[in-house]
Each structure stands twice: as C-alpha cells, then as structure tokens.
Backbone as numpy.savetxt, mean C-alpha at the origin, in Angstrom:
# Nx Ny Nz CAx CAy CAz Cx Cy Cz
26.52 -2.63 2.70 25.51 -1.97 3.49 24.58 -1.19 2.57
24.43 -0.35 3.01 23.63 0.64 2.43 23.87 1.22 0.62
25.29 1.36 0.47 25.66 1.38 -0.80 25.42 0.04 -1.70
25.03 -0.93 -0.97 25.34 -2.55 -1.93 23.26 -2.37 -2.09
22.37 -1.30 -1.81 21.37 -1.39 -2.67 21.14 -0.99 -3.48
20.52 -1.82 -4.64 20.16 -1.30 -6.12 18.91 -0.20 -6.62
19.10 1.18 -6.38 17.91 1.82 -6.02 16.98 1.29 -7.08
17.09 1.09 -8.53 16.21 0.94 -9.66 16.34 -0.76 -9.72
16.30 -1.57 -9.09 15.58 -2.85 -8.64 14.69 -2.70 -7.55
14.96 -1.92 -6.67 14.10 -1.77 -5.07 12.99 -0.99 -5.81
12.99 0.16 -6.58 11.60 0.61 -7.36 10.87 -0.47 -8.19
11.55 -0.90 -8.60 10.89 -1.96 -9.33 9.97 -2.82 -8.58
10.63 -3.35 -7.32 10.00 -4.38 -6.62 8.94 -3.79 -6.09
8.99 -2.42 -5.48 8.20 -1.94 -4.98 6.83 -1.72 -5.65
7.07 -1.14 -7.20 6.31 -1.05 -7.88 5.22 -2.47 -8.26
6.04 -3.73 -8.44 5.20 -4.84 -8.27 4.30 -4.79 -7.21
4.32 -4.53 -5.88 3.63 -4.63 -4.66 2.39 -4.19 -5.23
1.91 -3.43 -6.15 0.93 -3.15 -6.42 -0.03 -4.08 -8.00
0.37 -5.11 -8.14 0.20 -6.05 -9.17 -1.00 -6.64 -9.00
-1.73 -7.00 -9.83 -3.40 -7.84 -9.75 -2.47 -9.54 -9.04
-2.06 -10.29 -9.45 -1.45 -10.83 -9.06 -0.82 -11.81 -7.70
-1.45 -12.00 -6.63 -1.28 -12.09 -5.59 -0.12 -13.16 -5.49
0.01 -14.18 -5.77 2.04 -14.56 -6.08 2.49 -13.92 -6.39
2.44 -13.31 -7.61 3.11 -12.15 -8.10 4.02 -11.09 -6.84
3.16 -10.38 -6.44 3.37 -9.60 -5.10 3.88 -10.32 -3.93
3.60 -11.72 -3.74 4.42 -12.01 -2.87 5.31 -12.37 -2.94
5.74 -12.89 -3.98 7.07 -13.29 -4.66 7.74 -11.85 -4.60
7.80 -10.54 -5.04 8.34 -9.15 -5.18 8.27 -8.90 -3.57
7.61 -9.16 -3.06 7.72 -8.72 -1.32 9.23 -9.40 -0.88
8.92 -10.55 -0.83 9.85 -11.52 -0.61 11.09 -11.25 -1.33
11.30 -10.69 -2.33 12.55 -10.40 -3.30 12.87 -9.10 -2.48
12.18 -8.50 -2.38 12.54 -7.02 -1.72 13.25 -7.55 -0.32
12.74 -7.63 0.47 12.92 -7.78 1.89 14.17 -8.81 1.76
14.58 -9.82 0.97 15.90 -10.06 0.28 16.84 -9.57 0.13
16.31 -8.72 -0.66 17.70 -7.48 -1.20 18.02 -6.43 -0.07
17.12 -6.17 0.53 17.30 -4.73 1.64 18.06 -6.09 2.66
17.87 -7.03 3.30 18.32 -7.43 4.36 19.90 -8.41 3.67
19.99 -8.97 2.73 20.75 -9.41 1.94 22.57 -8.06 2.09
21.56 -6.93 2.01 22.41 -6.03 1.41 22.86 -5.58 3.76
22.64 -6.43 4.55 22.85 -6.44 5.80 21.87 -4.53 6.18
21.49 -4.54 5.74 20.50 -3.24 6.35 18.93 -3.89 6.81
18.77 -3.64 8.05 17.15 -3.70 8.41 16.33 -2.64 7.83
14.75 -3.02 8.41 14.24 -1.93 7.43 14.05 -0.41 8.14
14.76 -0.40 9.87 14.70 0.93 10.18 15.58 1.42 9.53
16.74 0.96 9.45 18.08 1.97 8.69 17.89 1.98 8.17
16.92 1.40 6.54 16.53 1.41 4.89 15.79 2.70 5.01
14.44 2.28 6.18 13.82 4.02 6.41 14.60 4.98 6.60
15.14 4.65 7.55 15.83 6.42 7.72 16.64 6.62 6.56
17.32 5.82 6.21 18.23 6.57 5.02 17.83 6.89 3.67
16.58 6.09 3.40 15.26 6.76 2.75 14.82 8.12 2.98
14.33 8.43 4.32 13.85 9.95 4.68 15.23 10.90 4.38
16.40 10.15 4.99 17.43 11.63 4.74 17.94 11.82 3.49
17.62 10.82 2.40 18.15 10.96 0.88 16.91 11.96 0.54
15.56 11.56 0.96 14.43 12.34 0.54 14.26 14.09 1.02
14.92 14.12 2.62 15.70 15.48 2.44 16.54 16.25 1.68
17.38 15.52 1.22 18.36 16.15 0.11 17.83 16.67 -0.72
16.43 15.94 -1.58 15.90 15.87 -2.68 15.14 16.79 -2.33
14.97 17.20 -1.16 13.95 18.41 -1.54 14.43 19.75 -1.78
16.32 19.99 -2.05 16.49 21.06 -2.53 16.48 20.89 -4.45
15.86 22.40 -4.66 15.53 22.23 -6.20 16.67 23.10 -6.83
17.65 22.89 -7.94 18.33 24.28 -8.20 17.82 24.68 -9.23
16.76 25.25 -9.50 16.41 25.80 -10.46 16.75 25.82 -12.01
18.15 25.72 -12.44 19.35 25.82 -13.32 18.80 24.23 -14.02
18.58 23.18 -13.11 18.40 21.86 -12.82 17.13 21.82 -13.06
16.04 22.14 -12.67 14.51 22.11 -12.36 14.10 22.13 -14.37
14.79 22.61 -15.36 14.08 22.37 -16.71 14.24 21.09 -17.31
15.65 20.61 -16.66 16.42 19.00 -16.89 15.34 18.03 -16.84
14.62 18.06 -15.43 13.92 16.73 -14.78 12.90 16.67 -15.62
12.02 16.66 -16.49 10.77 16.16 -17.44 10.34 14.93 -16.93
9.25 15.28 -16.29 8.20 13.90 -15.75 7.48 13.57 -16.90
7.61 12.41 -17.25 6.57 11.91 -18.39 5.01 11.73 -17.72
4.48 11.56 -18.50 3.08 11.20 -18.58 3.20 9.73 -17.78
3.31 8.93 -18.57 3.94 7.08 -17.73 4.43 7.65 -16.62
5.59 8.21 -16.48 6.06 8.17 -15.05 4.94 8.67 -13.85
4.27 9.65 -14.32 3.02 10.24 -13.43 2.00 9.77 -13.05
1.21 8.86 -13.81 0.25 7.95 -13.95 1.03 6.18 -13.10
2.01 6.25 -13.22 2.53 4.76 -12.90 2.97 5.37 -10.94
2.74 6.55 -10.58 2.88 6.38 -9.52 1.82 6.52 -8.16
0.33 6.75 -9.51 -0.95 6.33 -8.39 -0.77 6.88 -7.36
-0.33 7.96 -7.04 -1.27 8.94 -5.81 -2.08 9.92 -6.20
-2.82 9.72 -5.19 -3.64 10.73 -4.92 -4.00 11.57 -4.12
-3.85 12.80 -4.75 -3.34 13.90 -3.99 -4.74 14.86 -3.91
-5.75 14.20 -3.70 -7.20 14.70 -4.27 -7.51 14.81 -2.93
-8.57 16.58 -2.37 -8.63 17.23 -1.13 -9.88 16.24 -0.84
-9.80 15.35 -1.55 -11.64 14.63 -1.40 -11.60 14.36 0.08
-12.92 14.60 1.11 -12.36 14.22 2.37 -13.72 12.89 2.46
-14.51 12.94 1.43 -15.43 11.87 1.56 -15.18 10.64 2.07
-13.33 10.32 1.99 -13.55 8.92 2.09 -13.15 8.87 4.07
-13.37 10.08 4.44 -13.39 9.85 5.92 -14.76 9.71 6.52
-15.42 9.95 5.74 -16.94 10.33 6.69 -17.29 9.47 6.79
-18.52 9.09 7.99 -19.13 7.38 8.65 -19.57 7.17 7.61
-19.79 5.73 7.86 -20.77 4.71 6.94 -22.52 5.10 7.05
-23.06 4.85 6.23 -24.50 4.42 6.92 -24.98 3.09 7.31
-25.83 3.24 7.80 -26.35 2.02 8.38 -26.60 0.61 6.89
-26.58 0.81 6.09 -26.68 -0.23 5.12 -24.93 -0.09 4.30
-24.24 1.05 4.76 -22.46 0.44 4.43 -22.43 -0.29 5.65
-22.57 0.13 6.81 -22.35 -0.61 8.08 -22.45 -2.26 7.31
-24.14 -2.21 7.33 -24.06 -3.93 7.14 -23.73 -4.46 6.26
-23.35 -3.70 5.25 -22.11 -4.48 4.04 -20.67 -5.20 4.20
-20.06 -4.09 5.47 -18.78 -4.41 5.67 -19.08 -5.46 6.68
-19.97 -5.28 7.35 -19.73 -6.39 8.07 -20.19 -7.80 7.46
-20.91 -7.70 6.33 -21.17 -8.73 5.67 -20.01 -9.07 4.82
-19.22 -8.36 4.21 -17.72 -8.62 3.57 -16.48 -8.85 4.70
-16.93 -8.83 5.84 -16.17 -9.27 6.78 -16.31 -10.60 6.66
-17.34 -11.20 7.34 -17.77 -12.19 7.50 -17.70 -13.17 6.14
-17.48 -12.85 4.91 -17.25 -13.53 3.64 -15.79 -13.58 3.71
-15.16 -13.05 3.92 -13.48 -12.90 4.06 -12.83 -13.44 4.76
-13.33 -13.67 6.21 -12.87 -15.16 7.25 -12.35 -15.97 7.07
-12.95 -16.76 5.95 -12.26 -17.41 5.70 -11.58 -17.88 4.37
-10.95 -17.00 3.86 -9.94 -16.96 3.00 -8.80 -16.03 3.18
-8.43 -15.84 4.31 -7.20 -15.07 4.91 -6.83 -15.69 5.87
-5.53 -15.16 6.23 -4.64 -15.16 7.15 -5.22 -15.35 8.58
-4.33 -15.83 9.58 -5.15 -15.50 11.09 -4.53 -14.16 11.51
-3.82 -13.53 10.74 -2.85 -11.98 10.84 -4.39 -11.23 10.23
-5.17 -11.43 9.26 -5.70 -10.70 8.64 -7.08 -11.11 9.23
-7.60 -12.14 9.67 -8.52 -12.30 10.55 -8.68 -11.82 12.11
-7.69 -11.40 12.86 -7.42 -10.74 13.54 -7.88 -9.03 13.50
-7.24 -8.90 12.28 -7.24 -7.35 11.74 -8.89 -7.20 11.15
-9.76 -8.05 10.96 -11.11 -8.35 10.64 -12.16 -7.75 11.31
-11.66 -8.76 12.70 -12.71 -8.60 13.78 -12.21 -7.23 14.30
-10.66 -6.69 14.13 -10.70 -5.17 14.75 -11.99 -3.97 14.45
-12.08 -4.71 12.70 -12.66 -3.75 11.72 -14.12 -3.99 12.61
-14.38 -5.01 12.80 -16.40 -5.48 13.56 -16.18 -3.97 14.78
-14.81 -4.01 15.82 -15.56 -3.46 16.68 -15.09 -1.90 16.59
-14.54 -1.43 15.10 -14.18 -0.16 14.53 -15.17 -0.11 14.37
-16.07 -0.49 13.47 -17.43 -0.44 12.90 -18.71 -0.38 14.03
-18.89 -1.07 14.88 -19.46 -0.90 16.23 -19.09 0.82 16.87
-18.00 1.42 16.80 -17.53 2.17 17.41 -17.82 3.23 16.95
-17.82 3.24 15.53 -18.23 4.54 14.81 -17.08 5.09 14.33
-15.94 4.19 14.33 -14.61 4.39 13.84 -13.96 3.75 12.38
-15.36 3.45 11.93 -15.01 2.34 9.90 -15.67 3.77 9.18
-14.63 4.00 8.26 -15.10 5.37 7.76 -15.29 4.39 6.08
-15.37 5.71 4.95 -15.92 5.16 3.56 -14.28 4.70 3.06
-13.34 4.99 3.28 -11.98 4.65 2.53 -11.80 3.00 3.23
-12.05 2.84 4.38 -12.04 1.87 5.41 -13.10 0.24 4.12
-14.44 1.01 4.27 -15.36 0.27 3.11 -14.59 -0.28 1.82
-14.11 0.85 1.37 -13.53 0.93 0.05 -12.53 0.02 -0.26
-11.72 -0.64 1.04 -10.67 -1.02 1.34 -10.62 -2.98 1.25
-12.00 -2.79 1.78 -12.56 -4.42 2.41 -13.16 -4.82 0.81
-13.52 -3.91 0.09 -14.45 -4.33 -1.37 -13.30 -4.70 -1.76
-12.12 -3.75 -2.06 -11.03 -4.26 -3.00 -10.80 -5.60 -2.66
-10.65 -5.47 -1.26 -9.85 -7.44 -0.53 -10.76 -8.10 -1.37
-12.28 -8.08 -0.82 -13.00 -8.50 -1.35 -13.44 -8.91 -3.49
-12.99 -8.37 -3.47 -12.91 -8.13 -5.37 -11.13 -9.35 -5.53
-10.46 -8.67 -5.07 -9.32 -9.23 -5.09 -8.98 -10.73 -5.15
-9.55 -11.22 -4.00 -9.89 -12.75 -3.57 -10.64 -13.17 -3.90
-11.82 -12.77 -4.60 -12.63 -13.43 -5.50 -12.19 -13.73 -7.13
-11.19 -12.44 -7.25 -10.22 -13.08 -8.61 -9.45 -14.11 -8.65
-8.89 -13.99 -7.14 -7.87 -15.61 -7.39 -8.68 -16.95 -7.00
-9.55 -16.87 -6.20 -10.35 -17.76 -6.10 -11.18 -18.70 -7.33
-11.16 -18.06 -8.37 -11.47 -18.44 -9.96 -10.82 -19.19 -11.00
C-alpha cells in the first residue's frame, strides 16, 4: 500500500512532468500513475496521505532547523513562484483578446478532443471577460511547445 511507495522515484517522476520533451513527460506520467496505482493506492488516498505527511512537516524543531541546508539546485529546480505579482490576473486587451483567440484557433488542431474541448471553454472565458494575462501566458507556452515538436 502506501508504504510499497518510493518517495525519491515519485519526485523524480514528478519532476520530469515538467520536461521540454513531450514523450518524455508522457512516458513519466504514465510511470507515475504506475507506481502510485501498482503500489494498490488511488490517487485520493496518495492525496490525502500526501497532505497529512505535509502536516507533520510543518512542525520545525529548531535543534533540527540548522541540519536542513537547501542548496541553491534544490531551490531553483523547484520553480515556484512565490512572486505578489498580481499582473497575471488582470483582463486582456482587446489585441491579447485577439491573439488568444487566434492561438486558439492555431491549436485545434494539434490537440486532443480533451484539450479542444478545454479550447473552446477558453473562446467563451474570453467572450466573458473571464481569460486573464496568466490564462494568455498559458496558451503561448502550448503554443511555443507544439511548435517545438512539430519540427
């Protein structure tokens, strides 16, 4: 069960999910969702027992707290951002408007009907006044992304 997962393979895999790579990542998706269901746990019980290990971890003992040394690599390799920027909520303008919907419409068809689905949500988010700048930001990457493997 729960003991038969390998926490420093499941980081690992996880860490792939974020790879230029698009086999790459799906191959590590697919390995993951392997090992967690392999190991007979779904992924609600993987969550929760995720959140309540992550409770534990949030007591610090001080005595302990000079031990832990975060490297530089380790800090940088875990890409958040914890930045108060709130820019990437605010509307589009009328010429992001017609970008995304023009990177919509380029994207059609080289995805999924899961992700073409999730497309046209974005047309009537964007209609709505509900496609903010992180939203934009989001469709360029796809966009950038699929034009790398497409090459």
């Amino acid at each position: 069960m729960l003991e038969d997962l390998d926490r420093d393979r499941l980081i690992g895999l996880l860490e792939k999910l974020n790879g230029e790579d698009d086999a790459e990542v799906a191959a590590a998706a697919r390995e993951l969702h392997a090992h967690v269901t392999g190991a007979g746990v779904n992924w609600d019980e993987f969550i929760a027992y995720a959140e309540e290990d992550d409770e534990e971890d949030d007591y610090v003992d001080d005595d302990d707290a000079d031990d832990d040394e975060t490297t530089e690599a380790e800090l940088s390799a875990s890409r958040v951002d914890l930045s108060d920027d709130d820019s990437d909520l605010s509307p589009l303008t009328e010429e992001e408007k017609a970008e995304a919907l023009g990177l919509i419409d380029k994207l059609m068809d080289n995805v999924s009907a899961d992700t073409r689905e999730e497309l046209k949500d974005y047309k009537t988010d964007i209609a709505e006044g509900e496609f903010e700048q992180m939203d934009l930001k989001y469709l360029r990457a796809m966009q950038e992304r699929l034009g790398k493997k497409s090459k």
